[in-house]
Legacy VTK file of the C-alpha trace (Angstrom):
# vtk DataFile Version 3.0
C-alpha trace
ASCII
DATASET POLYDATA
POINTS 210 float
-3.172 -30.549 -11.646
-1.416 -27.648 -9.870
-3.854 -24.043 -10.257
-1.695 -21.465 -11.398
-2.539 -17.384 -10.684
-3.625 -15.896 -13.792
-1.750 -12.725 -14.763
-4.704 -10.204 -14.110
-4.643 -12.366 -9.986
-1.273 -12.046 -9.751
-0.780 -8.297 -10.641
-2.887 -7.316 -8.076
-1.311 -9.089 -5.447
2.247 -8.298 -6.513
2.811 -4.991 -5.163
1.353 -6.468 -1.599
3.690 -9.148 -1.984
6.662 -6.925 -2.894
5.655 -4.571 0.001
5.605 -7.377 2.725
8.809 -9.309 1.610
11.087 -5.437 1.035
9.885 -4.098 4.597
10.131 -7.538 6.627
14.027 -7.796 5.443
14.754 -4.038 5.984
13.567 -4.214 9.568
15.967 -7.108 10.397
18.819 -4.898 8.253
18.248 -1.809 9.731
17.851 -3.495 13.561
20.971 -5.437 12.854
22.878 -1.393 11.856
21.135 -0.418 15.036
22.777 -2.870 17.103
26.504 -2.098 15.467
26.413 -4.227 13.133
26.822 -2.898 9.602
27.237 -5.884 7.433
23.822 -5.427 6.034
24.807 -1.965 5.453
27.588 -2.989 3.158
25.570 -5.810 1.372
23.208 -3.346 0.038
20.104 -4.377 2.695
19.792 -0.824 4.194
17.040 -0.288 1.609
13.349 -0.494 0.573
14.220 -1.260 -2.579
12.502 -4.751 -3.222
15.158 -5.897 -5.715
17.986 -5.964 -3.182
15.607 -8.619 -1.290
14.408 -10.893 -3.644
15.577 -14.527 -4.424
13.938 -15.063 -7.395
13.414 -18.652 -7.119
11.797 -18.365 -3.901
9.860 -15.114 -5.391
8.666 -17.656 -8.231
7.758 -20.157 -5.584
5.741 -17.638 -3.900
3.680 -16.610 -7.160
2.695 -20.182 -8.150
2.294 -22.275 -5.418
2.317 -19.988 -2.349
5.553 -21.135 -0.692
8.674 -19.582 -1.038
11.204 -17.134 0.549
13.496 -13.810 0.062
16.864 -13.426 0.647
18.025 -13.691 3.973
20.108 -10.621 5.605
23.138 -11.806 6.646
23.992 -10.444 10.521
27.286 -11.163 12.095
26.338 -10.737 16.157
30.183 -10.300 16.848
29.620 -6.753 16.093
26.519 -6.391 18.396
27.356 -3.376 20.751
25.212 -2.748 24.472
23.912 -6.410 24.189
25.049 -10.268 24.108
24.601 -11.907 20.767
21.571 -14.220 21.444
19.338 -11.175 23.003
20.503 -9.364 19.589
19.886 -11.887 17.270
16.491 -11.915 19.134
15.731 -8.400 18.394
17.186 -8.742 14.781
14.518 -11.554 14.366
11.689 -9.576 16.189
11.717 -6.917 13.562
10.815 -8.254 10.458
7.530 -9.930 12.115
7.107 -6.617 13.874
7.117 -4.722 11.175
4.976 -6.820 9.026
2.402 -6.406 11.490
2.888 -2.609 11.885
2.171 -2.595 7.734
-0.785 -4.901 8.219
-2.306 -2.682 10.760
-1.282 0.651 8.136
-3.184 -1.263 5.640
-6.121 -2.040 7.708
-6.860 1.551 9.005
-6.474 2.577 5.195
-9.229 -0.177 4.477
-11.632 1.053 7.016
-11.242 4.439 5.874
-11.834 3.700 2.263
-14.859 1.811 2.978
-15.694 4.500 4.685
-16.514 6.712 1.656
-18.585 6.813 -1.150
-18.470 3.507 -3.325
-16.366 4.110 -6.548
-14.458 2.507 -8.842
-11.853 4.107 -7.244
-12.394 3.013 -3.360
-12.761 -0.581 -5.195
-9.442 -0.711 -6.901
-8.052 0.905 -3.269
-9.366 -2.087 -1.470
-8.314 -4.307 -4.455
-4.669 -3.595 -4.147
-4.877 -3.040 -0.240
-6.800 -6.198 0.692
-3.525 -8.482 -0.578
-1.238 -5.868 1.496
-2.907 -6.883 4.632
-3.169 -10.498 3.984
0.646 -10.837 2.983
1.944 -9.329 6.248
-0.443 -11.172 7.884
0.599 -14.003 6.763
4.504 -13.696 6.956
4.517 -12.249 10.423
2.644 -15.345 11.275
4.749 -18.045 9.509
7.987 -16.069 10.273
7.053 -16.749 14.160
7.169 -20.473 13.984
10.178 -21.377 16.156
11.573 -23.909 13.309
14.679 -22.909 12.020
15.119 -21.020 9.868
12.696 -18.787 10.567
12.271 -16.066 12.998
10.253 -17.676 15.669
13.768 -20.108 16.312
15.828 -16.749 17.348
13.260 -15.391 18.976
13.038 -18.284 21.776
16.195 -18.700 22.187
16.821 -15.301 23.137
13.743 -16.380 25.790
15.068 -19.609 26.606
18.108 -19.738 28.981
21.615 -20.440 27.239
21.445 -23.964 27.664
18.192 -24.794 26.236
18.963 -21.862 23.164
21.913 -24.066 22.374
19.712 -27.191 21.353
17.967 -24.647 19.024
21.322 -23.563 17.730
22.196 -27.124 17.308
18.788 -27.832 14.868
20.355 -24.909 12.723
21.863 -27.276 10.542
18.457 -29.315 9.869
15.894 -26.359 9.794
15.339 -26.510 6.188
14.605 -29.670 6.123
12.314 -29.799 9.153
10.318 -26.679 7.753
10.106 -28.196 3.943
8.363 -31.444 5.584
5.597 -29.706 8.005
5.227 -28.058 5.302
4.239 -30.229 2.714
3.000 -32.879 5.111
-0.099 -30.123 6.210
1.107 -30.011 9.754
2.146 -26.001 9.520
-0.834 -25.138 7.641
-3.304 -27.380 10.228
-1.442 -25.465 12.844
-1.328 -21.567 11.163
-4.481 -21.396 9.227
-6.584 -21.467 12.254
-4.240 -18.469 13.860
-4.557 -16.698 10.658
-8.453 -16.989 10.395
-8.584 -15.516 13.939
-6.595 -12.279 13.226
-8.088 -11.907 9.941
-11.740 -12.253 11.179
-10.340 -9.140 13.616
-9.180 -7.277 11.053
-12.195 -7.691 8.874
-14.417 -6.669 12.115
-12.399 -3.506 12.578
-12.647 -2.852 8.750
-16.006 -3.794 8.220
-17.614 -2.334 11.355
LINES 1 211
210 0 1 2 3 4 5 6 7 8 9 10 11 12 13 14 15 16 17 18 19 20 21 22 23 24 25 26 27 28 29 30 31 32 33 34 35 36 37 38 39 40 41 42 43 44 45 46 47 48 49 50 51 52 53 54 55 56 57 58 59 60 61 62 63 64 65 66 67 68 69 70 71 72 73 74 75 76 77 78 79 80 81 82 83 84 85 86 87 88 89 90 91 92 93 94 95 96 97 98 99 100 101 102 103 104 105 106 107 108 109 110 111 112 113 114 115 116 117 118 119 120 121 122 123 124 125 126 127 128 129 130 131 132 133 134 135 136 137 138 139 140 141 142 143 144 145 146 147 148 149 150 151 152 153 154 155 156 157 158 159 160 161 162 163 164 165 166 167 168 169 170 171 172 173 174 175 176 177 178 179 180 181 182 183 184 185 186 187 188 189 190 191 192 193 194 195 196 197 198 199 200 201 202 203 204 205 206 207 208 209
């Protein structure tokens, strides 16, 4: 049978959670606004606010069986001023990865410098509710990088790849979910990120820990 969190597990990591998902889909709004385009902007996605991000399903998903997703910020690249659309949807896709590592690296110089002090039942609960924050981003900055739409990683090389090869990309669009759902749930992703997870986490916990 499928282990769910208990309550007292998943209170602790929610505020990580809520963290990672809220600033990984502001970066991508507020690169989009930065680019000229201000649909996010009018859609409500120019905040921090987590609520404005969340699809609960996917939110639910997340919680109980560690899979899931937020709601996507919709970008129209017609409006992209000072660069073509592909290059800006590639920048648009670099900054929610980006800034899930830039929180991950926040939450790992907070970590070292709690561990730093005296032990307390304070500096415990600080690394309690900062150890998820680091894992999270972790985590989605890694998975969003997989270049399977729909994810970020897709964008991202074909703003590398030249026009013709970024089209066959474009093309998969249509199938990404479907793609991602089975590597997924077949193991293959997980064979694939788990051992590119344990590598930045082990150098994370060796800057912490040091």
């Amino acid at each position: 049978m499928l282990g769910f969190p208990d309550i007292r597990d998943m209170l602790i990591m929610l505020p990580g959670l809520l963290i990672a998902l809220a600033f990984h889909e502001y970066a991508h709004a507020r690169a989009a606004d930065f680019l000229g385009d201000d649909t996010p902007y009018h859609q409500g996605r120019l905040t921090l606010n987590p609520l404005a991000h969340i699809d609960w399903l996917g939110f639910l998903m997340l919680l109980l069986v560690k899979f899931g997703w937020a709601k996507p910020v919709q970008v129209n690249p017609l409006n992209f001023k000072g660069v073509d659309m592909r290059k800006g949807m590639m920048l648009v896709s670099l900054a929610g990865p980006g800034m899930n590592f830039l929180l991950a690296i926040a939450a790992a110089v907070l970590m070292k410098l709690v561990y730093s002090m005296p032990q307390s039942g304070n500096t415990v609960a600080a690394m309690t509710l900062l150890e998820p924050l680091l894992l999270y981003n972790v985590v989605l900055g890694v998975f969003n990088l997989i270049p399977v739409p729909p994810l970020d990683g897709s964008k991202i090389l074909a703003g590398i790849l030249p026009d013709s090869q970024g089209v066959l990309l474009d093309n998969l669009e249509r199938y990404g979910p479907i793609i991602l759902l089975v590597l997924v749930f077949s193991g293959l992703i997980g064979r694939i990120l788990w051992p590119v997870l344990n590598i930045i986490l082990g150098l994370f916990s060796g800057f912490i820990f040091a």
